[in-house]
N, C-alpha and C positions, 0 to 999 in steps of 0.2 A: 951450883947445880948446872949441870946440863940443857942444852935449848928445850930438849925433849922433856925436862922434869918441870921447866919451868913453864912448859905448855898444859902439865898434866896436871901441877900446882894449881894454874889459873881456871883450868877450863872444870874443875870439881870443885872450885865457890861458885862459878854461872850458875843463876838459875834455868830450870828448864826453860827455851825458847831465846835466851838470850846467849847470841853468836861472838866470837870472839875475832877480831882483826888484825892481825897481826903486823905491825909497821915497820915495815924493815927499811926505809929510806938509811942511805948512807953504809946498809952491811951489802956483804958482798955475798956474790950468786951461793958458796959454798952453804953461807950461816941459813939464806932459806930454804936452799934442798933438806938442810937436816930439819929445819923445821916442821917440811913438807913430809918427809921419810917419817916422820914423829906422828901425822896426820893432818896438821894445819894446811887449809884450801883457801883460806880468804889471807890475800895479803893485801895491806897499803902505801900508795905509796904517793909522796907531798912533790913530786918532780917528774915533767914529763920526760923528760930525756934519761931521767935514770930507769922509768918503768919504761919507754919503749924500746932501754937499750935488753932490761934482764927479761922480761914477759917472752921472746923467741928462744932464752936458751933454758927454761926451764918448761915443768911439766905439763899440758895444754888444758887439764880440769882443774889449774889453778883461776879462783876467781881473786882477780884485782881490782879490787877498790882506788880510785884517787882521789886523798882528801887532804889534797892541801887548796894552797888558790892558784887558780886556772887563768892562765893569760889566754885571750882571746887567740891570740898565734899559737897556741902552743895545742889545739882542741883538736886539731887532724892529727896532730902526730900522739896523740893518746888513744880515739876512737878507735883504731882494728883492736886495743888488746883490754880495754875496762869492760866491766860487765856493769861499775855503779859509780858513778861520778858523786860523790858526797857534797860535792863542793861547791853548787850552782848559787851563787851568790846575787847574780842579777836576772833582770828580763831578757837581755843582750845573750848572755852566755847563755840560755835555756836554748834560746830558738836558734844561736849559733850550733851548738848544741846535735840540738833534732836536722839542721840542716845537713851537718858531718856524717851523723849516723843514716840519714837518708841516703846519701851520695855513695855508702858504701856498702848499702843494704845490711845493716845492721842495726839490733836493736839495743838501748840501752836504757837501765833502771837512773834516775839522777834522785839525790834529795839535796831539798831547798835549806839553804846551809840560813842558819838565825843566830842574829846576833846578839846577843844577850849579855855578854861581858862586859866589864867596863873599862878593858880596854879599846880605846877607838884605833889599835892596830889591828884589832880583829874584826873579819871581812863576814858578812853575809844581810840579809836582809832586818832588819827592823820589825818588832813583831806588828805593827801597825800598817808597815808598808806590806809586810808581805797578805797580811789580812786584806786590804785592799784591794791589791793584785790578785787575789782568789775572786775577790766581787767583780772587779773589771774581765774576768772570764781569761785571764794570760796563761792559766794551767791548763785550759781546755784544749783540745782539736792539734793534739804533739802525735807525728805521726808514728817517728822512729823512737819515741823516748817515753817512759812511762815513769809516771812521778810516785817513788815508793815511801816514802818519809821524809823524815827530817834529820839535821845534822848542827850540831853547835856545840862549842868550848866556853866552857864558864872561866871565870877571870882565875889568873894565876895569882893564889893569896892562898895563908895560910888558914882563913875567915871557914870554916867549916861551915857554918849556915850562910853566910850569903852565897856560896857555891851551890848549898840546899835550895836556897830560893831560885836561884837562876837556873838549875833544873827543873824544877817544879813549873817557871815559867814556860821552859820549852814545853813539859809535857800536857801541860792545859791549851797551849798554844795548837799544838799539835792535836790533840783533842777536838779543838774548835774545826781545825782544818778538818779533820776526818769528818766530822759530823756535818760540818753544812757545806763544805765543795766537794770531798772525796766520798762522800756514801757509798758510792756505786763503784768504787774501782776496787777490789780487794786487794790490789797491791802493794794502795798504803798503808802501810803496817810497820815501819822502822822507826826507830829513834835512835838516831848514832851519837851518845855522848859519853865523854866517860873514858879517862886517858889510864898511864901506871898507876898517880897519885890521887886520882879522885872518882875510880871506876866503881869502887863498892857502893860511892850516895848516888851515884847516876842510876845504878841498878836499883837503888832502895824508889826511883821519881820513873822508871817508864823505861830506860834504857834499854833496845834489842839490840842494838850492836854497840861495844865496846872496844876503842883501837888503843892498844895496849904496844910497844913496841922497845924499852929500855926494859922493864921485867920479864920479857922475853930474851930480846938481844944481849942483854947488855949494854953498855955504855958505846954510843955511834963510834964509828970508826969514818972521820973523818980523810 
């Protein structure tokens, strides 16, 4: 199939309110125009040097997403072109963060990436530390950055219920966050989980955003 079939495939199983992301790290400008030509507006992408090399040659109502992990160095040269940093992993890279977007007069959406897998290769917060860090007030008073959700990958295994459970986690997690630190901000409201091979049980636990990018693309072109 076609990029266009395999967008129109995916985006009529979404349920209503849940947005699709499309991850094109590693294709090339051509494979996202057509993607974009097809209707797809949210792309992502795990490198800053490849999204602030394609984000000036394509179309300007593209919203890009970055959700891989964010080296400290690398946070200026992504802010003029992300609308959502997925990927806020620590305290450090938050206020880094709101620091970058401050300086450029810009604003940006981040969510606090949670780690839940059991791989200890993957990066984000601890659901106890990040709980913490809500009570110590480290989400509060961000000038240029607004905290919209959450973001995490469950462990790579064939285990279909421990994948179920560790979404389940995110989404109670998330849960808690919204009700006793985020009441008042409507704009958190995301739950980004949920890749090619395990986006349908991330939908079945909460998931509003799904980044989807090999059942699109096809296989990287390295």
């Amino acid at each position: 199939m076609s990029i266009a079939q395999n967008i129109e495939h995916i985006t009529k199983q979404l349920p209503q309110g849940v947005k699709l992301v499309a991850v094109s790290k590693f294709h090339p400008i051509e494979r996202l125009q057509e993607a974009y030509d097809a209707g797809q507006r949210i792309f992502g992408e795990n490198r800053a040097q490849e999204l602030a090399a394609k984000a000036p040659k394509l179309p300007t109502d593209i919203e890009w997403h970055f959700i891989g992990h964010l080296q400290k160095n690398k946070v200026r040269m992504i802010t003029p072109w992300t609308s959502t940093i997925q990927s806020i992993d620590s305290k450090e890279l938050l206020q880094l963060v709101n620091k970058e977007a401050a300086r450029i007069n810009r604003h940006i959406n981040v969510l606090l990436q949670l780690h839940v897998a059991k791989e200890q290769t993957k990066s984000g917060f601890a659901v106890d530390e990040i709980l913490t860090a809500a009570n110590e007030g480290t989400f509060n008073n961000l000038s240029n950055v607004t905290i919209a959700g959450v973001m995490a990958m469950a462990t790579f295994t064939d285990d279909i219920e421990q994948v179920a459970r560790e979404f389940e986690l995110v989404h109670n997690t998330f849960l808690t966050l919204r009700d006793k630190h985020f009441a008042d901000n409507p704009n958190f409201k995301e739950i980004s989980m949920g890749m090619s091979d395990d986006w349908h049980i991330a939908v079945q636990h909460g998931a509003t955003l799904v980044r989807i990018g090999t059942d699109i693309f096809g296989a990287r072109e390295y």
